[in-house]
DRENDO-349988 format. One record per atom (N, C-alpha, C): residue in three letters; x, y, z. Coordinates in Angstrom, 2 decimals. Each point is the difference from the previous one (the first is absolute). Last residue first. Layout:
! residues N
PT_ala_X_Y_Z;
...
***
This chain:
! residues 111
PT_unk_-46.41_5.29_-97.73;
PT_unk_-0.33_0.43_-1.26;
PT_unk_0.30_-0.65_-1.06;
PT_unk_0.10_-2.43_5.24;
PT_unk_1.06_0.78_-0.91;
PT_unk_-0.84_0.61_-1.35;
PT_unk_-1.50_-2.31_5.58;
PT_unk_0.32_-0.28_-1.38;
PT_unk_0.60_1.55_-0.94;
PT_unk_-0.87_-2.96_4.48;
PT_unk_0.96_0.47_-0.22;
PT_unk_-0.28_0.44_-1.51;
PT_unk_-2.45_-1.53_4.53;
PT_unk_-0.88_0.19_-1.13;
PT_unk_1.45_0.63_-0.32;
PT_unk_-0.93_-3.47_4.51;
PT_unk_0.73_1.20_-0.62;
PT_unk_-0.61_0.33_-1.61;
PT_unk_-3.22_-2.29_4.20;
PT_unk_1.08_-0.18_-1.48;
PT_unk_0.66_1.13_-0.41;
PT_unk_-3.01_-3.02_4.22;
PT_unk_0.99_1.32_-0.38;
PT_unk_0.35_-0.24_-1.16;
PT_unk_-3.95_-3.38_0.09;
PT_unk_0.44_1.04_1.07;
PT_unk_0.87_1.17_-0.20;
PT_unk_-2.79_-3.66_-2.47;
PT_unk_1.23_-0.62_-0.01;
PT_unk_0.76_1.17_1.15;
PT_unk_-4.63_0.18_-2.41;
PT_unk_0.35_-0.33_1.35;
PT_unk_1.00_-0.31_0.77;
PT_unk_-2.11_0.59_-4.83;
PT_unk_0.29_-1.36_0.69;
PT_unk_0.55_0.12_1.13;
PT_unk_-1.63_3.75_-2.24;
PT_unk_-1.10_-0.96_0.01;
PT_unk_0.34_-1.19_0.06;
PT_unk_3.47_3.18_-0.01;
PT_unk_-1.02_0.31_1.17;
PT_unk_-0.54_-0.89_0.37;
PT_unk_1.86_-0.02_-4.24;
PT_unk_0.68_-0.47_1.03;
PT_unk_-0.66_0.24_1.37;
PT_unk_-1.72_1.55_-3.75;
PT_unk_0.29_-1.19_-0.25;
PT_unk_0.72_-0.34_0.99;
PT_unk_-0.36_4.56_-0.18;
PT_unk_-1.45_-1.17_-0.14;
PT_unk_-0.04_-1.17_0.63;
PT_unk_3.76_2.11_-1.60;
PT_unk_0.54_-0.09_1.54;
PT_unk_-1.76_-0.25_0.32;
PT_unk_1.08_0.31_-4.42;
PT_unk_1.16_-1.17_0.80;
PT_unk_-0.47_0.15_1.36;
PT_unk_-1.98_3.26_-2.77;
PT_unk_-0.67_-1.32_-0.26;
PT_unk_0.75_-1.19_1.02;
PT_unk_1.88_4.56_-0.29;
PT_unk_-0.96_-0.25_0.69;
PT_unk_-1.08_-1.21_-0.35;
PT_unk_3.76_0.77_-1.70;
PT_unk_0.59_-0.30_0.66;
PT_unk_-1.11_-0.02_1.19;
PT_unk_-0.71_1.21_-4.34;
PT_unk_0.49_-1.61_0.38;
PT_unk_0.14_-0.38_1.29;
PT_unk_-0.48_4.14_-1.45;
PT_unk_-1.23_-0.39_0.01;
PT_unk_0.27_-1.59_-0.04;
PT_unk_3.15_2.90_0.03;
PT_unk_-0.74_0.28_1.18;
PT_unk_-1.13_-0.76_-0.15;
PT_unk_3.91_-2.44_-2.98;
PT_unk_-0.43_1.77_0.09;
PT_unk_-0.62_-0.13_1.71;
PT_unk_4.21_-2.72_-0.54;
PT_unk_-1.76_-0.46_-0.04;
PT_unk_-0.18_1.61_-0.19;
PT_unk_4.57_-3.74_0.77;
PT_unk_-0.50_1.08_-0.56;
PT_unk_-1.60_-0.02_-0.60;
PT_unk_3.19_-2.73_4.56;
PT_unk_-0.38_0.59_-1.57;
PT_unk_-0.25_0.91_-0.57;
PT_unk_-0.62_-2.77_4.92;
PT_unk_1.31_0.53_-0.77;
PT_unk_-0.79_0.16_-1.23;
PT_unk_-1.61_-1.05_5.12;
PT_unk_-0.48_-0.25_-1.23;
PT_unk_0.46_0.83_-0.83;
PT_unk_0.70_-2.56_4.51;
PT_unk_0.01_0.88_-0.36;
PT_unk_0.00_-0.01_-1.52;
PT_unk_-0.57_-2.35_5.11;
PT_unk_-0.23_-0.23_-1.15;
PT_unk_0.27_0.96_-0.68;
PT_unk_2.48_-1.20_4.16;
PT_unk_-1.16_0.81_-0.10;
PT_unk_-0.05_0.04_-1.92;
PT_unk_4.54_-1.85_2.70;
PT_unk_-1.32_-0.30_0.48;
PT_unk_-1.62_0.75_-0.16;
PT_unk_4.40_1.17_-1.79;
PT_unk_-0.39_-0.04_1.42;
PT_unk_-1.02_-0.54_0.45;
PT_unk_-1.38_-0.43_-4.76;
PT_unk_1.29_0.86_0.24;
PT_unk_-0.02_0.16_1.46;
PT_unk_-2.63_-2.87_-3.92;
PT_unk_0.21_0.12_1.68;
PT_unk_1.26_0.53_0.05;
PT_unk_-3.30_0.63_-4.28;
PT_unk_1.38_-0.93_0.50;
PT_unk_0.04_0.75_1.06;
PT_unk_-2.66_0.17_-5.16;
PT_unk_-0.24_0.27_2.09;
PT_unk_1.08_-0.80_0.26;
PT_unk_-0.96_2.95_-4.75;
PT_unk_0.09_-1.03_0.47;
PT_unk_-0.01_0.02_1.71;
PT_unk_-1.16_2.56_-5.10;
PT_unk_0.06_-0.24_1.38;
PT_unk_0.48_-1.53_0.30;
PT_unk_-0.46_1.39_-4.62;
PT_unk_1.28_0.46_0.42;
PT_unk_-0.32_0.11_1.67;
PT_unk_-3.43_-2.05_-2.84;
PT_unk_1.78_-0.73_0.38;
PT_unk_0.86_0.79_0.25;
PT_unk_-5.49_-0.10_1.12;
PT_unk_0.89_0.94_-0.08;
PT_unk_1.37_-0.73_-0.48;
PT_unk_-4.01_-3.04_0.43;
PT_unk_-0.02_1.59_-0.66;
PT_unk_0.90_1.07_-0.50;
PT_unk_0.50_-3.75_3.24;
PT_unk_0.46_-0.59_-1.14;
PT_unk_-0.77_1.04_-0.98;
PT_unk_0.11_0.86_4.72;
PT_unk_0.40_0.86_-0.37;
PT_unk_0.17_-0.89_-1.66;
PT_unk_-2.58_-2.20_3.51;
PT_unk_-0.69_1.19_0.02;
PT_unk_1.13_1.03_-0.94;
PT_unk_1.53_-4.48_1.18;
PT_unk_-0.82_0.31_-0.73;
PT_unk_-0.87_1.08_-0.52;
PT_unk_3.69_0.34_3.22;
PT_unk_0.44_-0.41_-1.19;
PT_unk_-0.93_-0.30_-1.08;
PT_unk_-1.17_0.36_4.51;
PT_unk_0.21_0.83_-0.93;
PT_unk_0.53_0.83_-1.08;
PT_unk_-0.74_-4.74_2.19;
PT_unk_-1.57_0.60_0.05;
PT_unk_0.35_1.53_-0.93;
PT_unk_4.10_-1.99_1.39;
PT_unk_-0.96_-0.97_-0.97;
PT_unk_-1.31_0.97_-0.49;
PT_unk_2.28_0.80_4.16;
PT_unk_0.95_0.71_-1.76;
PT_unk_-1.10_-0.74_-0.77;
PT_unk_-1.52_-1.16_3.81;
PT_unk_-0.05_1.20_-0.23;
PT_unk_0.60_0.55_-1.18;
PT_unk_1.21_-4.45_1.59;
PT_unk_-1.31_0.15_-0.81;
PT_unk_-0.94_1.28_-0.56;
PT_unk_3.85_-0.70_3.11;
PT_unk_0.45_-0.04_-1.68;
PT_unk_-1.04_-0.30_-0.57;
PT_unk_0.13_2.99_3.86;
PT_unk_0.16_-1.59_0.24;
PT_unk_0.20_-0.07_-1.63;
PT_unk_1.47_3.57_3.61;
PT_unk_-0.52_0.37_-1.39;
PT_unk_0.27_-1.59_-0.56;
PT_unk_2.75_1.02_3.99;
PT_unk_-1.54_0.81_0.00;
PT_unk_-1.03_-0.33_-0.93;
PT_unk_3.57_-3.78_0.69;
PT_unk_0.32_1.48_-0.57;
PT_unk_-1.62_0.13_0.57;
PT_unk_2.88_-3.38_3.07;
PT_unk_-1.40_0.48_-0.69;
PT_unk_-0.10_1.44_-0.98;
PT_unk_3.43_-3.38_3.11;
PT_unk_-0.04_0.97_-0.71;
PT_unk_-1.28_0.39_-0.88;
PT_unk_0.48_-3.48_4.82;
PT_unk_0.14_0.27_-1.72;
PT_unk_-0.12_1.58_-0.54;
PT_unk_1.12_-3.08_5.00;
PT_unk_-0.57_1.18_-0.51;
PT_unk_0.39_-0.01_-1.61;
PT_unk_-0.61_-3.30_4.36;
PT_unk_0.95_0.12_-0.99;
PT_unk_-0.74_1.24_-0.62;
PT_unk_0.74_-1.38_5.23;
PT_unk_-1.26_0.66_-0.90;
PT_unk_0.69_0.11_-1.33;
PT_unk_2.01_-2.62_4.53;
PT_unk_0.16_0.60_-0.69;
PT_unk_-0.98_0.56_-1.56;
PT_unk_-1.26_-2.66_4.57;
PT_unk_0.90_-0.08_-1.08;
PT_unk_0.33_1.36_-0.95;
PT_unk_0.07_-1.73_5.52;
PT_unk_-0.39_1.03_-0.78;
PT_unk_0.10_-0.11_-1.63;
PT_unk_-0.77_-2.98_5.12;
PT_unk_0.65_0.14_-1.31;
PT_unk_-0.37_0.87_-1.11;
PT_unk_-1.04_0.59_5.71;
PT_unk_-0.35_-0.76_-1.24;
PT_unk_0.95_-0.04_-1.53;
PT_unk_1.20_-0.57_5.82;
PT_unk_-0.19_0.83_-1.04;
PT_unk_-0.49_-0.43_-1.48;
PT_unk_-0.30_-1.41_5.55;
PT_unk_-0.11_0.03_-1.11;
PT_unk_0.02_0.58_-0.96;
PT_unk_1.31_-0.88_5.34;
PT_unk_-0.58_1.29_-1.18;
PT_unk_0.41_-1.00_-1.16;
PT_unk_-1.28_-1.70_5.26;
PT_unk_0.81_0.04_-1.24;
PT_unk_-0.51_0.45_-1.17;
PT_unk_-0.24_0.37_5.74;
PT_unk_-0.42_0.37_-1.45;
PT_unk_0.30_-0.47_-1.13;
PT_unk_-0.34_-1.50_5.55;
PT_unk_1.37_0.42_-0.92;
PT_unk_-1.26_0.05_-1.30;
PT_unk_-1.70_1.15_4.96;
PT_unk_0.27_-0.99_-1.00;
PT_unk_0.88_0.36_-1.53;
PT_unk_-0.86_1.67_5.63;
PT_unk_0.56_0.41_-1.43;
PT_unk_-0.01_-0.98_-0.59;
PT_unk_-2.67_1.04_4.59;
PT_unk_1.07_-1.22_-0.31;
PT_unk_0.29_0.35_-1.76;
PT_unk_-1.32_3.62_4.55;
PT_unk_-0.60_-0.70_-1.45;
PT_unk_1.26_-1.00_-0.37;
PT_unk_-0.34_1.26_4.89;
PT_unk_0.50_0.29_-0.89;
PT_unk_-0.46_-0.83_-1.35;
PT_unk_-2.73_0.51_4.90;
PT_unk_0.98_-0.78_-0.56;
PT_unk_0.55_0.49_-1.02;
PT_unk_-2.05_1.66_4.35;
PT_unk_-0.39_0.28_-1.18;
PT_unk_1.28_-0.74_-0.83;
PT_unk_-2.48_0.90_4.76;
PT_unk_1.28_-0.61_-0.42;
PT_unk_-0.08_-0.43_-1.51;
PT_unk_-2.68_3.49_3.89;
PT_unk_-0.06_-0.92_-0.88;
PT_unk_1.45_-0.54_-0.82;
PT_unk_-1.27_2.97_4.68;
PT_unk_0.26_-0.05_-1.32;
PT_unk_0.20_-1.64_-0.58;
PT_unk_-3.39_2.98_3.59;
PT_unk_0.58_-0.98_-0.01;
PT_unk_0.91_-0.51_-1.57;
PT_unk_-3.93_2.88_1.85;
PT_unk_1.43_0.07_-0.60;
PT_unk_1.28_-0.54_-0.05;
PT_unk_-4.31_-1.07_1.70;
PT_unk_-0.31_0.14_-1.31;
PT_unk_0.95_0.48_-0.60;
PT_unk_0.38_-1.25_4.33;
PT_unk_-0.72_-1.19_-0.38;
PT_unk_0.12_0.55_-1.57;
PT_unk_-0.26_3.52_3.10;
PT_unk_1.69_-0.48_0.22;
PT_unk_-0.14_-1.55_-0.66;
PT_unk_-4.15_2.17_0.26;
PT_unk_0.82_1.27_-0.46;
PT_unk_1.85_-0.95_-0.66;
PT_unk_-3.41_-2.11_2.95;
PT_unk_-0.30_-0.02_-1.61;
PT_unk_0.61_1.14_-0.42;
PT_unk_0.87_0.74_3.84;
PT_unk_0.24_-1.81_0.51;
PT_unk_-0.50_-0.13_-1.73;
PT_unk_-1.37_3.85_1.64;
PT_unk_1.85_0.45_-0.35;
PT_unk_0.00_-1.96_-0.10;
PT_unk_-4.44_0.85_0.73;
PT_unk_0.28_0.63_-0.87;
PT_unk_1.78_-0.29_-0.19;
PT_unk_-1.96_-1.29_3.58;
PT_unk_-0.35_-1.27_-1.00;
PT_unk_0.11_0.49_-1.29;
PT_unk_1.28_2.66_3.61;
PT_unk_0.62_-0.95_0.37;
PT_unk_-0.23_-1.35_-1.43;
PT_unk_-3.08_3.72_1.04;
PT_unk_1.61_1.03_-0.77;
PT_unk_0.86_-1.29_0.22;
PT_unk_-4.33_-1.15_2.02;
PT_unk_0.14_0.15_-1.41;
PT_unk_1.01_0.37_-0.50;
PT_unk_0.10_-0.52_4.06;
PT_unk_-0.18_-1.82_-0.69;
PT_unk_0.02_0.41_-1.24;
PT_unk_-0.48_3.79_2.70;
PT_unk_1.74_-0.46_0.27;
PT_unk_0.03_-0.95_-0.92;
PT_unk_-4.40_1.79_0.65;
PT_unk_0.66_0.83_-0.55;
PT_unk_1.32_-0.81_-0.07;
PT_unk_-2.79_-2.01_2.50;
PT_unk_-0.57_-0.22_-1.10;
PT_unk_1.45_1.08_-0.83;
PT_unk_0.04_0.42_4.17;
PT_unk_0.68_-1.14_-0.33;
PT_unk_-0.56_-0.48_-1.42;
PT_unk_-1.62_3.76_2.30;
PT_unk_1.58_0.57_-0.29;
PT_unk_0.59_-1.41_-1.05;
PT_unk_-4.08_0.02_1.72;
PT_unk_-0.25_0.47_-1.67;
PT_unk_1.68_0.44_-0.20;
PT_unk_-1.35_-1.72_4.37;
PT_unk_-0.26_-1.01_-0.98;
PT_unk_0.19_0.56_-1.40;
***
């Protein structure tokens, strides 16, 4: 009796064995058509901008109406400050200019 218990089982085993591998029929993905959109790019207008805004000359143009043989003018692009000044002028000018913040400045001046 335990032979036949034994046989039913390895029998009810390979029987769900052969049931579970059983291959599956697996359908092919269905491709839906895409349509690409590309966005319209505009073109970025770009302006010439001097470094050195013209309110800056201004500002230190006032700071030099002291001095008339200095003067300021945007050279390459970078402010620069021309003329003739002792040392001790020339160290009042550049005071004065500091104390408006106006940033890089060339300092050119002549005896």
């Amino acid at each position: 009796m335990k032979r036949f218990f034994k046989i039913a089982a390895v029998a009810l085993i390979m029987s769900i064995g052969f049931v579970s591998c059983k291959k599956k029929v697996v359908e092919p993905p269905v491709e839906t058509p895409i349509e690409v959109v590309t966005p319209e790019v505009e073109t970025p207008v770009v302006e010439t901008v001097s470094p050195v805004a013209p309110d800056v000359v201004q500002k230190v143009a006032d700071a030099l109406k002291d001095y008339p043989n200095v003067k300021a003018e945007v050279v390459d692009g970078e402010l620069t400050i021309t003329g003739k000044a002792t040392p001790e002028q020339a160290r009042n000018i550049k005071m004065s200019i500091d104390a408006l913040q106006v940033g890089k400045v060339n300092y050119n001046y002549t005896k």
